[in-house]
C-alpha positions in Angstrom: 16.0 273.9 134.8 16.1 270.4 133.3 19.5 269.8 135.8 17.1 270.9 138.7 14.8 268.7 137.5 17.5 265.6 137.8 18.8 266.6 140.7 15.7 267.4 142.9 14.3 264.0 141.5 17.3 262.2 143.2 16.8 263.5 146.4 13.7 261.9 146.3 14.5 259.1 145.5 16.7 259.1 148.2 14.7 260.4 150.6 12.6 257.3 150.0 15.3 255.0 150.7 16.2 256.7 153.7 12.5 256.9 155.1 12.2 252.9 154.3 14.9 252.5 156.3 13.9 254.0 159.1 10.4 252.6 158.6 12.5 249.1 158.9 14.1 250.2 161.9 10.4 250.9 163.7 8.8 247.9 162.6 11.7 245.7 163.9 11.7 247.7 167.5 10.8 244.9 169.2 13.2 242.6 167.6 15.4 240.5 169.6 19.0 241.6 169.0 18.5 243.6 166.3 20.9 246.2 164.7 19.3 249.8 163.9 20.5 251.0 160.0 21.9 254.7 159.3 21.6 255.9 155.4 24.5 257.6 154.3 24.1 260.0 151.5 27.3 261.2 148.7 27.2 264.3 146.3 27.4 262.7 142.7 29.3 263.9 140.0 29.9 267.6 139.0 29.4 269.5 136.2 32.3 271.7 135.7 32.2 275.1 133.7 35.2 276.9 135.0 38.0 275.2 136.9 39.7 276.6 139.8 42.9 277.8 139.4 42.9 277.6 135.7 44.8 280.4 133.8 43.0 283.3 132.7 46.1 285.1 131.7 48.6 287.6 132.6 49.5 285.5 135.5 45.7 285.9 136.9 44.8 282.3 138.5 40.9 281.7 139.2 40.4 281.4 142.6 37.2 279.6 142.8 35.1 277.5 139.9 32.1 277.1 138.8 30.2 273.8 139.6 27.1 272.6 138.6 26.0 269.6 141.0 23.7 266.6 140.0 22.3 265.4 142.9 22.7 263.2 145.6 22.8 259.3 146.4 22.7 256.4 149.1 26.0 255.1 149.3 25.3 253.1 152.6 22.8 251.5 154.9 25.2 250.6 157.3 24.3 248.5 160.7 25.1 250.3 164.0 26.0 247.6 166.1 25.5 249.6 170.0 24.2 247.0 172.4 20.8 247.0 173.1 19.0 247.1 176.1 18.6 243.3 178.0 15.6 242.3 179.3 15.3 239.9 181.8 13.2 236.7 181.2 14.0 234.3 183.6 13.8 231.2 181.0 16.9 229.2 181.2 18.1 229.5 177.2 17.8 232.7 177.1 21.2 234.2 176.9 21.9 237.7 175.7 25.6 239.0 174.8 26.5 242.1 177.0 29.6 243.8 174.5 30.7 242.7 171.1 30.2 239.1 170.3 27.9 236.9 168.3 26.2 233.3 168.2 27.0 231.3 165.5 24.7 229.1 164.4 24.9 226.2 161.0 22.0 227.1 158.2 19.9 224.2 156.3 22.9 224.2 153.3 25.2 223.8 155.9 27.2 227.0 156.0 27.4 229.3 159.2 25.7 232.1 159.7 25.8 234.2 162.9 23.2 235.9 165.0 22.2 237.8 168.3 19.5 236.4 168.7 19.9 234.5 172.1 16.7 233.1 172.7 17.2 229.5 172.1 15.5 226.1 173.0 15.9 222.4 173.2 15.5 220.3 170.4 14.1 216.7 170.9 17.5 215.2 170.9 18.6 218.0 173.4 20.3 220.0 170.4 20.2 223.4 171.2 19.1 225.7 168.5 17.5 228.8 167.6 13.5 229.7 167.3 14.0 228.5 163.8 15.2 225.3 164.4 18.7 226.3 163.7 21.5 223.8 165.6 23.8 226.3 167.8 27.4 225.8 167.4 30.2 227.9 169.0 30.5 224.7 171.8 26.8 224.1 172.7 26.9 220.4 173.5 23.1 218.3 173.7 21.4 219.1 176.9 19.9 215.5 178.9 16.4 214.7 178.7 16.8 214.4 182.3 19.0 217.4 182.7 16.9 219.6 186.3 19.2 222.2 186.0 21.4 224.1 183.6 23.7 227.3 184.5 25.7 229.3 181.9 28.6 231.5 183.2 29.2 235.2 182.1 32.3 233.6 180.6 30.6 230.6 179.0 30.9 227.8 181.4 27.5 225.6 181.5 27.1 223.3 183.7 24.3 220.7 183.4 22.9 218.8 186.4 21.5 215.4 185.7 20.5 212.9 188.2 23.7 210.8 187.2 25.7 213.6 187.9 27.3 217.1 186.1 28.4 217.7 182.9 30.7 220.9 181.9 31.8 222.8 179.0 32.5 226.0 177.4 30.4 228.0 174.9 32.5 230.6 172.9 31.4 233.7 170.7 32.5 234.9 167.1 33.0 238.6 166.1 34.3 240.5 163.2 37.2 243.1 162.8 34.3 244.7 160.4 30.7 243.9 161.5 28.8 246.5 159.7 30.4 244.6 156.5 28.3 241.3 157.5 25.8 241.0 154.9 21.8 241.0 156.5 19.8 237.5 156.0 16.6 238.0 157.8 15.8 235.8 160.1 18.2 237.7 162.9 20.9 236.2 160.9 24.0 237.8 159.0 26.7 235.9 156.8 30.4 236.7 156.5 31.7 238.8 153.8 35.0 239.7 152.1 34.4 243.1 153.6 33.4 241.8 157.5 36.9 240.0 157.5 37.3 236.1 158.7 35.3 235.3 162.0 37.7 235.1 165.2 36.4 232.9 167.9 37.1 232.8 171.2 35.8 232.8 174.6 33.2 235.3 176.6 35.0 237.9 178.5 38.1 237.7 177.2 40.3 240.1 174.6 37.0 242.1 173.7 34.8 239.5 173.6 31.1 240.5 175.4 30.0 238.7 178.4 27.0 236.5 178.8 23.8 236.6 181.1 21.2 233.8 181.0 17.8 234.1 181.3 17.5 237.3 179.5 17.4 238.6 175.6 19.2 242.0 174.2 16.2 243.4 173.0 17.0 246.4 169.1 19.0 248.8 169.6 16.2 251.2 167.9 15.8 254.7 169.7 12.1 255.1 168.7 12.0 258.9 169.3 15.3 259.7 167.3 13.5 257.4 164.7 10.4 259.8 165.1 12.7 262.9 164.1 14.6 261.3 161.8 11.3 260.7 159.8 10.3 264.3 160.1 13.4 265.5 159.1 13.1 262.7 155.9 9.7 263.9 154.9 10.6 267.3 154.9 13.2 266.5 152.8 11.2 265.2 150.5 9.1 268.2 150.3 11.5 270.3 149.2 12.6 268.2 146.4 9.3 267.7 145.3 8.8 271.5 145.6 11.7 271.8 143.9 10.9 269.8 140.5 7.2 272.0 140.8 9.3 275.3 140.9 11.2 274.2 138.0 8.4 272.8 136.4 6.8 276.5 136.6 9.9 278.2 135.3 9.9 275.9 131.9 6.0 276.5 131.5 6.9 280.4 131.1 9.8 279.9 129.0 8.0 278.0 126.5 5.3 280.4 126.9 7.1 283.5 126.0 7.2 281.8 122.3 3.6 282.3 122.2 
């Protein structure tokens, strides 16, 4: 009974995990290029009282064992990276990535960090950067004060019309051979890691890389009605964990009381 007790009081503690996470997922449903999160769950570590196949004599092999389980745990919240649906805007820096691809952007301490986040303005030196005042790399050259026109390709050409003439050149995007091992900063960004692998860089539309569209923004991935269900299914859960520790908890208060 005590083992039920440990074990049902692991399930809910992952059960809470897992209905945080979804809870994340909802709140941030309106969040420019954000990634949804799945929990993953793992059986833990087994008590065994009989192992299979062991030897019970006269050449008579056990064919099955007895296990005692202990419960369960999160081993992942991983990030499902399926494009999200893009929303037209019309404003001229908007620029969502249609495929696999992301922006990369430089951080106040000077490392890169990388983003999908596409909604970017001008600066008061024409540096283009993020809503946070993040400078763009990846190509993104200063836009004119005087600029009355700017066009981004599908496969990164901007061109910049000022009245003393045009000015070209070509963004490019980063992506990972493991995204969902890019470690979450807030802020839309995420930071390489040992697990996402070195960035590779190269240019939109070409060997895997997404395609651009201006004036629009790739709005979450989130599915709010499998969110919905996925919540239910969490909460009930939950119940019968909790049920489970009051069941237990019922079966110890007559086994003390047969003493009496």
């Amino acid at each position: 009974m005590l083992r039920a007790l440990q074990a049902a009081s692991t399930g809910m503690e992952a059960q809470q995990l897992n209905l945080n996470t979804i809870a994340n997922n909802l709140a941030n449903v309106n969040t420019t290029g954000f990634k949804k999160n799945k929990v993953e769950f793992q059986d833990m570590l087994y008590e065994k009282r009989r192992q299979v196949g062991a030897d019970e004599g006269a050449g008579n092999i056990t064919p099955t064992s007895v296990e005692v389980g202990n419960g369960t745990r999160v081993v992942s919240t991983a990030k499902i990276y399926t494009q999200g649906q893009l929303t037209q805007t019309g404003e001229k820096m908007d620029v969502a990535i249609q495929g696999d691809g992301f922006f990369e952007v430089e951080r106040p301490d000077g490392t890169n960090a990388y983003t999908r986040d596409g909604g970017f303005k001008i600066a008061s030196d024409g540096t283009v950067v993020t809503n946070d005042g993040l400078p763009v790399l990846g190509g993104f050259q200063a836009v004119p004060i005087d600029a009355t026109s700017v066009s981004i390709s599908p496969t990164g050409q901007v061109t910049i019309v000022t009245p003393g003439g045009t000015q070209n050149f070509e963004i490019q995007l980063t992506r990972f051979n493991n995204p969902a091992g890019l470690q979450s900063l807030g802020n839309n960004l995420f930071a390489e890691t040992e697990s996402s692998g070195a960035p590779n860089v190269g240019n939109p539309g070409t060997e895997g890389f997404g395609t651009l569209l201006q004036g629009s923004l790739e709005t979450s991935n989130v599915n709010v009605a499998e969110e919905m269900v996925n919540m239910i299914l969490a909460q009930r859960a939950y119940e019968m964990n909790a049920k489970a520790i009051q069941t237990s908890d019922q079966l110890m208060e007559v086994t003390n009381s047969i003493k009496r």
